[in-house]
Residue, then its C-alpha position, 0 to 999 in steps of 0.5 A: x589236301x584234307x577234305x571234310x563232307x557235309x551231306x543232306x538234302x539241302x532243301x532248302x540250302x540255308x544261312x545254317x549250311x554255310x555257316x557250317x560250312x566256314x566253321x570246318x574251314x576255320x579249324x584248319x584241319x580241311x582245306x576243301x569242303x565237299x558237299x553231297x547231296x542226296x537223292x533220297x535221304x534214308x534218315x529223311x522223309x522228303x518234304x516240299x521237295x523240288x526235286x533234286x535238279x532244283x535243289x542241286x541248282x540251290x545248292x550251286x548258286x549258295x556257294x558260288x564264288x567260293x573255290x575252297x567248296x565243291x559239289x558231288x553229284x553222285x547220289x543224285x545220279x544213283x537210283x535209291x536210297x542215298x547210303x554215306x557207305x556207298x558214296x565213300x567208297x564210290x569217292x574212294x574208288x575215283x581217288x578223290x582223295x589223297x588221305x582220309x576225309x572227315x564226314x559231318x554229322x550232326x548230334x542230332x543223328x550222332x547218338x544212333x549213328x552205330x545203330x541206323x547208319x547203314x555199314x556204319x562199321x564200314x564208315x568209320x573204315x572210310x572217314x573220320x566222323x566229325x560231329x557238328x552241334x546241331x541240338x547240343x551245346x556241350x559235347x554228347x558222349x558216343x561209343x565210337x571214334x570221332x572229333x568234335x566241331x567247335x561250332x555254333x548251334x545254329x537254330x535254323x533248318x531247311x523245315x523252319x525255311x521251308x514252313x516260313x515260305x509256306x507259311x507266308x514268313x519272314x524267310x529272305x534272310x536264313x538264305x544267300x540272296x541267290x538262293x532267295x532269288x530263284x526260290x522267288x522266281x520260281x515260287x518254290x515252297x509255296x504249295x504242298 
């Protein structure tokens, strides 16, 4: 079974994260999509952020009812920055998988990906890159291997989420209604 990876700090997990998340599974390439929260983003500065239970319970009730998705924690228990390199090879070390994953990166962060991706090398060794249109609509050379989702470019972001909950905006619709109701009971994103 062929799996690919989405990571992120999933704060908020949103409407954009799923819909991603079906696109993978749609190509027929993966059968299961396994997404990683990170602790730490090294590419990320942390903002409104409810900590990393809070966003791992978000990320839980986002794709309840859906066997085809899973969650890995191991980031969240890991002290640090959260490094892609060190989590395949944790991920390798468990034989979680049975043949190389595919790990989703956006076109955002692809271009700079050799350059700023710690033991970017290393990553290539471990994972076929797939890289997501986030910013663009036409495919962006890159000077590394890699495949092209033929997604949608989806202009939703846990920022715009986050600012629009904030903000006091129209928010309730870019989440799942499970997300929404725990960010309503718990009145999470309203205060810096």
């Amino acid at each position: 079974m062929r799996i690919a990876i989405v990571g992120g700090s999933f704060n908020p997990p949103h409407i954009g994260h799923m819909i991603l998340i079906e696109e993978i599974l749609a190509t027929g390439r993966y059968q299961r999509v396994l997404l990683i929260p990170a602790k730490t983003a090294p590419h990320k500065v942390p903002q409104m952020d409810p900590g990393p239970e809070m966003r791992l319970a978000l990320l839980e009730a986002s794709i309840e009812g859906w066997p085809k998705v899973a969650i890995e924690d191991c980031e969240l228990k890991r002290t640090g920055l959260s490094y892609t390199s060190d989590t395949l090879e944790e991920l390798w070390d468990r034989k979680l998988f049975d043949e190389k994953p595919g790990l989703v990166i956006g076109d955002d962060l692809a271009p700079d990906f050799l350059a700023t991706w710690k033991r970017a090398e290393k990553i290539l060794e471990l994972a076929d890159i797939i890289v997501a249109h986030r910013l663009y609509v036409e495919n962006i050379p890159l000077p590394y291997p890699h495949d092209y989702l033929d997604n949608l470019v989806i202009p939703i972001s846990s920022t715009l989420v986050r600012g629009r909950i904030h903000g006091g905006g129209a928010w309730r619709s870019l989440v799942m209604p499970s997300v929404r109701t725990i960010i309503e009971n718990y009145g999470l994103y309203r205060n810096t």
